[in-house]
DOPA-845596 format. One line per field, with one value per residue (C-alpha): residue number from 1; x, y negated, z negated. Coordinates in pm, whole numbers, plus 50000, padded with zeros to 5 digits. Layout:
nr: (NUM,...)
px: (X,...)
py: (Y,...)
pz: (Z,...)
//
This chain:
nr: (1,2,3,4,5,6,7,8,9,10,11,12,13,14,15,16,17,18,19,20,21,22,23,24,25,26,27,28,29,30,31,32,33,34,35,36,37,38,39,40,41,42,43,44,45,46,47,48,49,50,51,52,53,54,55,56,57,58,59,60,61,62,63,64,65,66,67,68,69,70,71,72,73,74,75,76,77,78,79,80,81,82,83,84,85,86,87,88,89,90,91,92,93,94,95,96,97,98,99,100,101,102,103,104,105,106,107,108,109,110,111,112,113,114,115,116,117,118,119,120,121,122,123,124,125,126,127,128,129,130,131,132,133,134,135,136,137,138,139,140,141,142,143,144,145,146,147,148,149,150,151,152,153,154,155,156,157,158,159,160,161,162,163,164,165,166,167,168,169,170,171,172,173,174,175,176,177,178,179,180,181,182,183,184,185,186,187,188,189,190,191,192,193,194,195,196,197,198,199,200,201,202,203,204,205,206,207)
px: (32183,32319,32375,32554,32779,33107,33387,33682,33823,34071,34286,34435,34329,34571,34869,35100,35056,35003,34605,34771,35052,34933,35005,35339,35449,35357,35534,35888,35823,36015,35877,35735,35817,35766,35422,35143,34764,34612,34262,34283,34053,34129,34003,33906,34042,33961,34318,34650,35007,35251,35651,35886,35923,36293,36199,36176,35808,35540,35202,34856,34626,34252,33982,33717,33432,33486,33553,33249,33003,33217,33128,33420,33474,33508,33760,33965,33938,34141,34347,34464,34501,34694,34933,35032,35124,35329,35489,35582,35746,35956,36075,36147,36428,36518,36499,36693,36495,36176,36280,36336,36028,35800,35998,35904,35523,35621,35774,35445,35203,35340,35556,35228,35311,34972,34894,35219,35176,34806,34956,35198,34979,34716,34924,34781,34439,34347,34616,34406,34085,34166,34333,34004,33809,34066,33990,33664,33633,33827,33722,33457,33070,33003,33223,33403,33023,32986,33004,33419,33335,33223,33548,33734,33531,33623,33980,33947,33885,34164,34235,34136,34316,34474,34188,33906,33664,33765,33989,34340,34458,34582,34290,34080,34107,34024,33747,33442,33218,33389,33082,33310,32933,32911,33261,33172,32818,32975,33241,33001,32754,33061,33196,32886,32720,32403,32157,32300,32617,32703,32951,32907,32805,32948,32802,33121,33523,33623,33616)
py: (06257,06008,05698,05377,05069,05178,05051,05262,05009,04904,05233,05142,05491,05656,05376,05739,06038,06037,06156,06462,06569,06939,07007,06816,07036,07338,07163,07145,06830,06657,06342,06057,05922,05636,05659,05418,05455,05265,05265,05292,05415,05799,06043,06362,06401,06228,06149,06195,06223,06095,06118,05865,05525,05348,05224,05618,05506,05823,05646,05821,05712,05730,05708,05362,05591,05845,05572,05415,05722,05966,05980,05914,06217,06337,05999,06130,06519,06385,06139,06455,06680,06423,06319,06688,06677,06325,06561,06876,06628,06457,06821,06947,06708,06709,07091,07369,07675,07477,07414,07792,07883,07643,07799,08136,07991,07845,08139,08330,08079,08089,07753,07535,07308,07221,07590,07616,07343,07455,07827,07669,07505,07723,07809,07515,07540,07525,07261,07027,07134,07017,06726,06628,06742,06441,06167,06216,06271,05921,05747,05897,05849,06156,06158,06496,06651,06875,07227,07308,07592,07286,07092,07446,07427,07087,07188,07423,07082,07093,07442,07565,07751,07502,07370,07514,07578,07898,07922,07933,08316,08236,08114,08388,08600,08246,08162,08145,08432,08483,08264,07996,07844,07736,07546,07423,07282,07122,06988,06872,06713,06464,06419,06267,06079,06338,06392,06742,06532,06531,06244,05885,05733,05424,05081,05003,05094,04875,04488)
pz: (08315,08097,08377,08265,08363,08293,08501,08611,08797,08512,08510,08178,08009,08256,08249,08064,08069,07707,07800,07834,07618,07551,07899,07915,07667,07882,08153,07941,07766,08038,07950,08108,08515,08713,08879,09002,09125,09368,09535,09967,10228,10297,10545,10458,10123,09736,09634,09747,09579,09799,09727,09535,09724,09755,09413,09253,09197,09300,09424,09357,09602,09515,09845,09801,09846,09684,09374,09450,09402,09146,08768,08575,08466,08824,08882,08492,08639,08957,08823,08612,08874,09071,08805,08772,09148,09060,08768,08976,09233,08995,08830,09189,09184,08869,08748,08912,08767,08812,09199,09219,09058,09328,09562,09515,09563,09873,10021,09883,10062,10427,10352,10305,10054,09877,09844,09663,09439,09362,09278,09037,08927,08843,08566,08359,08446,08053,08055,08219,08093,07713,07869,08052,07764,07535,07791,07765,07392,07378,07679,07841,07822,07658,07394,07463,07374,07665,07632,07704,07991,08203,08190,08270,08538,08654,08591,08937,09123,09420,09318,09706,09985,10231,10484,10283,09993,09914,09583,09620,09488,09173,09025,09121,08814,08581,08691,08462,08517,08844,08983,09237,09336,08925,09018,09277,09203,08900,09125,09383,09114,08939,09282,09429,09116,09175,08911,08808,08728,08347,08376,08367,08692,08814,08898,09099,09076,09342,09361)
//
């Protein structure tokens, strides 16, 4: 595994969401919204999208460990994931058929909130995959050389039922080979900095 001293701590490859523009375009070209992201101490979860403050600003919180022992590609993969969260918040309140259409997941996941996101969502799995795949071609260690299946796979990151590691229903039918474990070990592997990790491995993220 190719280890090194890159630094995610300066977050300036994600300051717009020009990283991703393909999947903007999916999303109804609606633009660009007020968003930060900000490193905290979490429990029980990576990263967290939380609604617009008094200011209209959306805040993406990132957890201090997980920061701390994540490749960046895992830290890009979430940042992603996260910022398309920030984006489906802002269209809730801004598009009507949108609002209807995340409805309809809502209603079809018992009213839990993240599972309806994450079924919407699903949607753009491929999305998020060639946007991961531009980071990293641009910004990343690798230089966008790894074979594309294995950022698919690390688009599926988040992509689980409510409360567990099971995949949320939507995704079922996308994933590669059907084999969840291959997500998940490539998940697991970027998440944790572990020698089957392909990513970059950080010194530090966090002063």
């Amino acid at each position: 595994m190719a280890k090194g001293s890159s630094r995610l701590g300066d977050m300036s490859a994600f300051s717009s969401l020009d990283i991703f523009p393909w999947m903007l375009d999916v999303f109804k070209q609606g633009g660009k919204f007020k968003y930060t992201i900000e490193d905290t101490d979490l429990v029980g979860v990576n990263a967290k999208t939380l609604p617009a403050n008094s200011q209209g600003i959306i805040v993406i919180q990132l957890d201090n460990s997980y920061l701390n022992n994540a490749t960046s590609l895992s830290i890009a993969r979430t940042i992603i994931h996260e910022t398309a969260h920030a984006y489906m918040r802002t269209l809730s309140s801004t598009d009507y058929e949108f609002r209807i259409e995340l409805n309809n997941y809502y209603q079809a996941h018992n009213e839990n909130f993240n599972d309806a996101h994450h079924g919407m969502m699903s949607q753009y799995l491929l999305g998020m995959a060639v946007s991961l795949y531009n980071w990293d071609k641009y910004w990343g260690a690798t230089n966008g050389s790894l074979d594309f299946t294995y950022y698919y796979k690390m688009a599926f990151g988040g992509m689980f039922a409510h409360g567990t590691n099971d995949p949320i229903i939507e995704v079922v039918p996308l994933i590669p080979n059907g084999d969840w474990n291959a997500v998940l070990n490539a998940l697991g592997n970027e998440q944790e900095g572990t020698l089957g990790a392909l990513g970059v491995v950080l010194e530090s993220c966090v002063d």
